[in-house]
C-alpha positions as CSV (number, residue, x, y, z in Angstrom):
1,X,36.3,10.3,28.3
2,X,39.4,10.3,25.8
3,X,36.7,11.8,23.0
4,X,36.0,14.9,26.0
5,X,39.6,15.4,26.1
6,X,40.3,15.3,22.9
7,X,37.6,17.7,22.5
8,X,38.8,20.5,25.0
9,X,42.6,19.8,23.3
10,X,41.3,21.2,20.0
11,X,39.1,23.6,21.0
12,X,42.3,25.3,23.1
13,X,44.4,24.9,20.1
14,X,42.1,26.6,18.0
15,X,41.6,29.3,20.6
16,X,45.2,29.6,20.6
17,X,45.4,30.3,17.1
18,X,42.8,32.6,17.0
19,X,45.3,35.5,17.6
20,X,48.0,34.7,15.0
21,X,46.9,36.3,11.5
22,X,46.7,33.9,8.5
23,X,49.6,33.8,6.4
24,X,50.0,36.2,3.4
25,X,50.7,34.9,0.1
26,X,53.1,35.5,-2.0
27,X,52.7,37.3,-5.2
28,X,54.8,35.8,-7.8
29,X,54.5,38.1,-10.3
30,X,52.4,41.3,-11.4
31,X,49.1,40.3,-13.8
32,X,48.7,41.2,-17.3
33,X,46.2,41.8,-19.6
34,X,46.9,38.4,-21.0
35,X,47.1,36.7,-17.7
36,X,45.8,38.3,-15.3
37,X,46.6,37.2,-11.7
38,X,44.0,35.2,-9.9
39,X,42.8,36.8,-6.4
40,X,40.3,34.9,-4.2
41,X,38.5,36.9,-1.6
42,X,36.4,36.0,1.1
43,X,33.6,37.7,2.4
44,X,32.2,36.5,5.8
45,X,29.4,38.0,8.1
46,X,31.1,41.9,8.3
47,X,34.7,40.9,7.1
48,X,36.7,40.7,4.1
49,X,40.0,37.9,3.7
50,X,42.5,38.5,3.1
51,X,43.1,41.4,5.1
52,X,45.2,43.3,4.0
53,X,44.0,42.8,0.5
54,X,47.2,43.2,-1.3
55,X,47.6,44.4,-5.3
56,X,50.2,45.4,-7.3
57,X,50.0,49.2,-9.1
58,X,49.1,48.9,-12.7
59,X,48.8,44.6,-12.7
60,X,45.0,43.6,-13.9
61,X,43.8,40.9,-12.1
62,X,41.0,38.3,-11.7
63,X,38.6,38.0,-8.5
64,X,37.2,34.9,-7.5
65,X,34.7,36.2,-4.7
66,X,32.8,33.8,-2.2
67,X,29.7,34.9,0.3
68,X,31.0,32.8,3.4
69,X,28.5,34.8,5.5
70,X,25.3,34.3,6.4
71,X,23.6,36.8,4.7
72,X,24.5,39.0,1.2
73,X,27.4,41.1,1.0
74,X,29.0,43.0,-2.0
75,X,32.5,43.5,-2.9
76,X,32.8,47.1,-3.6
77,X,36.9,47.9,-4.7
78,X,37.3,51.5,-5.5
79,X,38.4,54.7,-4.6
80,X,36.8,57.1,-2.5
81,X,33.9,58.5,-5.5
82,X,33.5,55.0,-6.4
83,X,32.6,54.3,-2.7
84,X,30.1,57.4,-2.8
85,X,28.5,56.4,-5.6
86,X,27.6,52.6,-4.2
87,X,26.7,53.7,-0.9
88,X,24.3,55.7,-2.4
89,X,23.3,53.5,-5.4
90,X,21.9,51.0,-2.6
91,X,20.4,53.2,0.3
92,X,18.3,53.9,-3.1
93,X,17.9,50.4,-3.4
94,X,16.8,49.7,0.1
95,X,12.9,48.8,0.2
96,X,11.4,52.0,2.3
97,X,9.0,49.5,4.0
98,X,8.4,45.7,4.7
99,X,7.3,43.4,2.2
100,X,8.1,46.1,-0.6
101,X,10.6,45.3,-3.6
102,X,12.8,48.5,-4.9
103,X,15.0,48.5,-7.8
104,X,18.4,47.3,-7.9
105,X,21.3,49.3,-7.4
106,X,23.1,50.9,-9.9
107,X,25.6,53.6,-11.1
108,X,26.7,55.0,-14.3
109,X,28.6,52.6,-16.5
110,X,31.8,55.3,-16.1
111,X,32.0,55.2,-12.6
112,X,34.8,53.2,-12.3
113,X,36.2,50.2,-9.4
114,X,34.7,46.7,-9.0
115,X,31.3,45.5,-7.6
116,X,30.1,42.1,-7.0
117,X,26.9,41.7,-5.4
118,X,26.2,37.8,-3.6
119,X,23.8,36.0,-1.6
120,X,24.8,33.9,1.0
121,X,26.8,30.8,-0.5
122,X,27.2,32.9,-3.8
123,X,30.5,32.9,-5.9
124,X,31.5,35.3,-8.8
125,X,34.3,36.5,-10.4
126,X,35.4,40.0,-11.6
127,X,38.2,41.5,-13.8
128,X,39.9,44.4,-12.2
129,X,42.8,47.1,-13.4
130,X,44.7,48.1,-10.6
131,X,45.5,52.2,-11.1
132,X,49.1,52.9,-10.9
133,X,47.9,55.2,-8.4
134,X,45.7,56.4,-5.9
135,X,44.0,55.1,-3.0
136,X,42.0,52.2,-3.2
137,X,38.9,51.2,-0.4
138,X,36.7,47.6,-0.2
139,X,33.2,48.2,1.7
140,X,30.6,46.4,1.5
141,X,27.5,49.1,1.3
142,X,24.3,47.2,2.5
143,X,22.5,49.1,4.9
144,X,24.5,48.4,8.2
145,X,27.5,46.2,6.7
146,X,30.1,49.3,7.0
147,X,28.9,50.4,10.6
148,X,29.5,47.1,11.4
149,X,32.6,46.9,10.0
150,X,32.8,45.4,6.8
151,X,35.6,47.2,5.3
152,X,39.1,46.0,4.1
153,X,42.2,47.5,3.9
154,X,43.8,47.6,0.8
155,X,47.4,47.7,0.5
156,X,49.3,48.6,-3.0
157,X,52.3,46.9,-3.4
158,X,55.4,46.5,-5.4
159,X,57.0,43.0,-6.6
160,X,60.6,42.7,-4.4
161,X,63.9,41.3,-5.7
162,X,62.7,37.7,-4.6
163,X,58.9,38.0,-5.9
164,X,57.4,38.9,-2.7
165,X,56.1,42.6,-1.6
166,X,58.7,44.2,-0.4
167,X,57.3,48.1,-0.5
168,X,53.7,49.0,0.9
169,X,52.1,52.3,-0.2
């Protein structure tokens, strides 16, 4: 009886929780082409975390990507042609019929933003220069991922007196 109990106590607590958004972290400082500042992004079945994803204009930094979900996802950081051009790039890729194999997606080396492509379980890491500008968008472009909501928010902020983001563009 007390393991039942203790059961139903966690499983309201974590219900509880469930509403409260996960703490943001603090950016330190901006990264550099020398040291470029270490980002780890989750991708689970039709989300991205952290959510906002937040980045500093101008810092380069380095991605550390993990496939939580259940199925492949991609990490696709760009702006709105860099977008285009993936979402395109794998409707070409899709297989047109069962039990058929199509080429992999790809786009011209000048295109521009970040892709990493995983399987389920899959880990990879990307370098990334953050323009000093712009707007920047993460989707995942698999057939279905975006209509089922698989897109981040990205937020472009600047370092505050203290070290945290203290301006959001």
């Amino acid at each position: 009886m007390t393991v039942v109990g203790f059961a139903i106590a966690i499983a309201l607590v974590l219900f509880a929780l469930r509403g409260f958004p996960a703490p943001q972290a603090t950016i330190d400082q901006a990264g550099s082409a020398d040291a470029p500042r270490d980002v780890s992004v989750i991708m689970r079945d039709y989300r991205f975390q952290p959510d906002p994803l937040r980045l500093i204009p101008g810092e380069r930094v380095r991605f550390t990507v993990l496939n939580g979900g259940l199925e492949a996802h991609e990490f696709v950081l760009g702006d709105d042609d860099v977008q285009r051009a993936w979402e395109s790039a794998d409707a070409a890729a899709t297989p047109p019929l069962p039990l058929t194999t199509a080429p992999p997606a790809s786009v011209p080396p000048d295109t521009g933003g970040v892709r990493v492509l995983l399987a389920s379980g899959g880990e990879g890491t990307a370098i990334f220069d953050v323009p000093e500008a712009g707007e920047l968008l993460l989707m995942c472009h698999i057939p279905g991922h975006v209509e089922a909501g698989m897109v981040g928010e990205v937020r472009l902020v600047e370092l505050g007196a203290e070290g945290s983001p203290a301006v959001s563009r």
